[in-house]
C-alpha positions as CSV (number, residue, x, y, z in Angstrom):
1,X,88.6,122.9,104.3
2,X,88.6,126.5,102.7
3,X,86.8,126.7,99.3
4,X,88.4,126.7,95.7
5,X,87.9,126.2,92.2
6,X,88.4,122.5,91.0
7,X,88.8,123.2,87.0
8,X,89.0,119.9,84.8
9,X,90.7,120.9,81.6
10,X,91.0,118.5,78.2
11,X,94.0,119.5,77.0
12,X,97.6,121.1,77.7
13,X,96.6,124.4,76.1
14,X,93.6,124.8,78.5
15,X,95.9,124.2,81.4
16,X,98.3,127.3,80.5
17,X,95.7,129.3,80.0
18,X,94.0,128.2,83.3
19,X,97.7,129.0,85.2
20,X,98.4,132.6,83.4
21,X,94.8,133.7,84.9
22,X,95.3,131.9,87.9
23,X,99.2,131.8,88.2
24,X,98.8,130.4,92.3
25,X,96.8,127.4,90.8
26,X,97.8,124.3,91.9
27,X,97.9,120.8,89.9
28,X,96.4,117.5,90.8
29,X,96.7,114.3,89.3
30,X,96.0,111.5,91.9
31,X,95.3,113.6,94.5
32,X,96.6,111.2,97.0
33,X,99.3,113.6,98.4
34,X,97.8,116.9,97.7
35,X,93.8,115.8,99.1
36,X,95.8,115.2,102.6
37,X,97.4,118.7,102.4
38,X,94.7,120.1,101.9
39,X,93.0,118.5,104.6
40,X,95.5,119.1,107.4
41,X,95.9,122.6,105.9
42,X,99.1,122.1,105.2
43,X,97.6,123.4,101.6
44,X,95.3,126.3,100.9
45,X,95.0,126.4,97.0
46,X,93.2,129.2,95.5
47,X,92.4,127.0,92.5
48,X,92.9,122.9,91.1
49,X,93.5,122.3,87.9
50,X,93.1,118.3,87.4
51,X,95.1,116.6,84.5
52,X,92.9,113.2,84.8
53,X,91.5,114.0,81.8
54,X,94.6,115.2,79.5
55,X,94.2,112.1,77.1
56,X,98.2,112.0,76.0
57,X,99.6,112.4,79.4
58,X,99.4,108.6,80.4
59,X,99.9,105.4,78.1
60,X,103.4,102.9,78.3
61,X,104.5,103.0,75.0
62,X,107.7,100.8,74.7
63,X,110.5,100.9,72.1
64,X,114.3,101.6,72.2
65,X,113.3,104.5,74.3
66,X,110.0,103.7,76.8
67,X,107.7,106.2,77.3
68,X,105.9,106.3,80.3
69,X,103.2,109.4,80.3
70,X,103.2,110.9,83.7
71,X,99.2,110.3,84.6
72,X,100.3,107.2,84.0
73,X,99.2,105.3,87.3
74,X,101.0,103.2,89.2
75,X,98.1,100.2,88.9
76,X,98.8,100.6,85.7
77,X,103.0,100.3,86.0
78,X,102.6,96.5,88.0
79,X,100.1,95.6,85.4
80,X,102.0,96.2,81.9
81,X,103.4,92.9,81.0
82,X,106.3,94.6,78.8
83,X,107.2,97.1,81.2
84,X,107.6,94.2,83.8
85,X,110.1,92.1,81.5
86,X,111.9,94.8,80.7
87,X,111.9,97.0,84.2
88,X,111.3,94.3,86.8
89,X,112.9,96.4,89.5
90,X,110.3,99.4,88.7
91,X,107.8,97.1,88.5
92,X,108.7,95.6,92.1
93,X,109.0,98.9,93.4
94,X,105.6,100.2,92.1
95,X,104.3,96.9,94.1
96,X,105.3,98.4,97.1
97,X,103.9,101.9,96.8
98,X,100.5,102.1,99.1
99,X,97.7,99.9,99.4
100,X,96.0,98.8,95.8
101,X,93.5,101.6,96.4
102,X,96.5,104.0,96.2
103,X,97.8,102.4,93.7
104,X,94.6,102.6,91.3
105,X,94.9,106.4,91.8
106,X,98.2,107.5,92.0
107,X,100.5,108.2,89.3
108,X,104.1,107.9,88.4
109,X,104.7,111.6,87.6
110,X,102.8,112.6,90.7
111,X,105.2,110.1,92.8
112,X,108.0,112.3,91.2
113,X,106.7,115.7,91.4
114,X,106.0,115.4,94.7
115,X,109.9,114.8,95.0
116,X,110.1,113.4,98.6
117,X,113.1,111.8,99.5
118,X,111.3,108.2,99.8
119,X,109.1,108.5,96.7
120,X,109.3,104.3,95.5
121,X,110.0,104.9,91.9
122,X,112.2,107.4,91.9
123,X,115.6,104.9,93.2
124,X,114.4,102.4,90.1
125,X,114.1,105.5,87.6
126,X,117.0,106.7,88.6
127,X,118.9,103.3,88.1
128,X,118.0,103.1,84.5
129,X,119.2,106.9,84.2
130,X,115.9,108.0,83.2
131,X,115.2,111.8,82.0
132,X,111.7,113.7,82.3
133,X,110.2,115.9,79.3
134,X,109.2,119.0,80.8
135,X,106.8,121.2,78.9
136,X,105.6,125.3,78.9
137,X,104.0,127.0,76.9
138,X,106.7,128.2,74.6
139,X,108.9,124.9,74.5
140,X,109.7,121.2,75.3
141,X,112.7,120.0,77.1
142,X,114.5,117.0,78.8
143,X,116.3,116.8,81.9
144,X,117.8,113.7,83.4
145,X,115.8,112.2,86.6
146,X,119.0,113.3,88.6
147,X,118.9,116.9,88.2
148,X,114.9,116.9,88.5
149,X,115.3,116.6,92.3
150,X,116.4,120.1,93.7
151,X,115.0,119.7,97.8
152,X,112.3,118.0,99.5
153,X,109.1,119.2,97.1
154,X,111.5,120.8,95.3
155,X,111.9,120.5,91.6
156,X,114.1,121.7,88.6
157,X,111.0,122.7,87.2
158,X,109.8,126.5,85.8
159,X,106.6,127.6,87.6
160,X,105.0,127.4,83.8
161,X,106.1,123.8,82.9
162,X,104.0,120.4,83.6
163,X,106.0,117.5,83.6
164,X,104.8,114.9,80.7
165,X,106.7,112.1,79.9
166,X,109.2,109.7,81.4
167,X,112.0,108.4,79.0
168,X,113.5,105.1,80.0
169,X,116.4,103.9,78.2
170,X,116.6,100.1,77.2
171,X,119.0,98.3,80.0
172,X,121.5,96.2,78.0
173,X,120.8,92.1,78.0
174,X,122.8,91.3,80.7
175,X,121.7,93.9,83.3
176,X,120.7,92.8,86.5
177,X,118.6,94.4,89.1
178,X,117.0,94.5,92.4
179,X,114.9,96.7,94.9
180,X,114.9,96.6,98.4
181,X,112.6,98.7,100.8
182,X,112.6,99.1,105.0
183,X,109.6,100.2,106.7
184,X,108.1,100.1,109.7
185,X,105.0,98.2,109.0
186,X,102.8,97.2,105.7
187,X,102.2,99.9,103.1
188,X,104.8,101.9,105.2
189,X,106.9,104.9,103.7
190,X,110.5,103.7,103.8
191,X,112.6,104.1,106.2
192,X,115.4,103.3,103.6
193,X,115.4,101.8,100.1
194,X,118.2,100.7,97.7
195,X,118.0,100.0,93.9
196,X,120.8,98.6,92.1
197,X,121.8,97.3,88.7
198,X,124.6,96.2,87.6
199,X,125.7,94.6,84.1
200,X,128.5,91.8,84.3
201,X,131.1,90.3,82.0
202,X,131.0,86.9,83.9
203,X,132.3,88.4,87.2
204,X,133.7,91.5,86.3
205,X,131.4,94.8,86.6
206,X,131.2,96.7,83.8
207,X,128.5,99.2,84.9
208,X,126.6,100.0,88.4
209,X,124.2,102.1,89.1
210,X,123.2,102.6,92.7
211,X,120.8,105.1,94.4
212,X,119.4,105.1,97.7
213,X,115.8,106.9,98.9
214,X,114.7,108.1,102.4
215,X,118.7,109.0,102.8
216,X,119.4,112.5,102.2
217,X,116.8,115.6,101.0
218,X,115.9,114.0,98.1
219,X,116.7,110.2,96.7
220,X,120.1,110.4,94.8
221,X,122.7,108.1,93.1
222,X,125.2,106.9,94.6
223,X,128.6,108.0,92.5
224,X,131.1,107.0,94.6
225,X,130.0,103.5,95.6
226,X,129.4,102.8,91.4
227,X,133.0,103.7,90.6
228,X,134.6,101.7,93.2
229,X,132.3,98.6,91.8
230,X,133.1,99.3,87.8
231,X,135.8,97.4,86.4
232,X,136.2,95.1,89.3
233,X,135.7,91.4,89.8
234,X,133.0,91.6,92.2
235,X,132.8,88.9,95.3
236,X,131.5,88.7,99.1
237,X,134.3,91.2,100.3
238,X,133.9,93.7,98.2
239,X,130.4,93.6,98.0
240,X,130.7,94.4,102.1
241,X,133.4,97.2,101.5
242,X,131.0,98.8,98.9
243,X,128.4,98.5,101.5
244,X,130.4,100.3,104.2
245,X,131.4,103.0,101.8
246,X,127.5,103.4,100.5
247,X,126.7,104.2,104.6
248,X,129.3,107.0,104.8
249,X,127.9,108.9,101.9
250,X,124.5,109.4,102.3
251,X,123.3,112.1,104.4
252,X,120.4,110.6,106.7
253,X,118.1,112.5,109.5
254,X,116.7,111.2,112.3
255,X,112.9,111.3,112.8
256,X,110.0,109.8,114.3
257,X,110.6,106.8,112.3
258,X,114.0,106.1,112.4
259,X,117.3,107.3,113.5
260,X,120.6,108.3,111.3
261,X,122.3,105.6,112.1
262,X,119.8,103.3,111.6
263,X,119.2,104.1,108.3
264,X,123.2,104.2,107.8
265,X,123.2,100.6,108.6
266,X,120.4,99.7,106.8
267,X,121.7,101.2,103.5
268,X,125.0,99.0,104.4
269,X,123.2,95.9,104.8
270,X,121.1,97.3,101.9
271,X,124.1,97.2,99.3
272,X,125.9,94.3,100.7
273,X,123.0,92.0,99.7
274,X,122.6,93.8,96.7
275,X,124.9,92.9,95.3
276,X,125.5,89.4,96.9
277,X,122.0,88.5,95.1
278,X,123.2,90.0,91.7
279,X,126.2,88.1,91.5
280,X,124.4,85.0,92.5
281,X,125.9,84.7,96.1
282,X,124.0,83.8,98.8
283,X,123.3,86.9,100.8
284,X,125.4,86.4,104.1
């Protein structure tokens, strides 16, 4: 590996500073992603500038609004007993994410900034319609989750701002919720993952939220396939029709791992069961 300077600011002010006199700097939080990059030199930073030690970038704090501070890791996601009641399909997905010694490192806004395609948490985020806080040196803003994902590693992001927080709505009582995840083996990336939730009025839909990951250049909501479910009473057939619509959508390569069409049916199946489980059929 080439050498560079690792720099371990305290505080947010210290890290502008670091970036205007060293504007090719690169973050790290976890360092799970970018420690392989730069080993494969796929990554030749001049500089790292770790957050670790940025006190007020991680903590859950819950409320009408939950806060989740992007250093946040994702040991730390499975293990918050709030967050679990409240965001059991984030949670379950976090659960999924690596092996526990990932886990203990990684964190949720590095799983995010990272932006690939079949980042875990970014389908259950995107679910509960989360929105990021985004912060320079001159200002603070919010952007929904949706919006944050431009490309593969590609952000909505200014070259000056540091994501901060996540901001995750409360789901209503009677929202319901599940992740499901293909890979090839244990600890696997996925070759396709689903979230879904839906909130009922006995069997009618009133809302859905769908999005798929490892299915287009970044992991995105699934519009269509939401619409079609709202306002209908929902039932084996149309839980197979939404299914069939949900593989038509999505935009899906083929790679080493998997083909197009593989991942096409999967996503079908994906949906199908979905929301067969949600609505308390027994997935067929």
């Amino acid at each position: 590996m080439s050498g560079y300077d690792y720099h371990r600011p305290l505080s947010l002010a210290e890290v502008f500073e670091l970036r205007r006199v060293s504007p090719e700097a690169e973050l790290i939080a976890g360092g799970t992603d970018m420690m392989v990059r730069v080993k494969n030199h796929v990554s030749s930073p001049a500089d790292l500038i770790s957050l670790r030690n940025i006190e007020n970038l991680s903590g859950i704090e819950p409320g009408d609004v939950t806060r989740i501070g992007a250093l946040t890791t994702i040991s730390n996601l499975i293990e918050h007993a709030e967050l679990a009641e409240k965001f059991p399909v984030l949670v379950e997905a976090a659960s999924q994410l690596g092996s526990p010694q990932i886990r203990n490192v990684a964190t949720l806004g590095g799983n995010l900034c990272n932006c690939s395609p079949c980042a875990d948490t970014a389908t259950p985020l995107l679910v509960h319609e989360a929105s990021l806080r985004l912060q320079s040196p001159d200002q603070t803003r919010e952007v929904p989750l949706q919006e944050f994902f431009v490309g593969p590693g590609q952000t909505c992001a200014a070259p000056e701002e540091i994501l901060t927080d996540i901001l995750l709505p409360s789901p209503k009582p009677n929202a319901r919720t599940v992740f499901m995840k293909k890979g090839r083996v244990k600890m696997d990336l996925a070759i396709a993952s689903l979230s879904v939730l839906l909130e009922m009025d006995n069997d009618t839909c009133t809302k859905a939220r769908l999005a798929a990951g490892s299915v287009a250049p970044v992991a995105l909501r699934l519009f269509e396939v939401e619409q079609f479910l709202e306002g209908k009473q929902l039932n084996r057939s149309l839980a197979a029709l939404a299914g069939k619509q949900a593989a038509k959508i999505i935009s899906p390569i083929s790679d080493i791992r998997a083909s197009q069409e593989y991942r096409r049916q999967i996503i079908e199946v994906f949906v199908k069961r979905s929301i067969e489980k949600l609505i308390g059929i027994k997935p067929s």
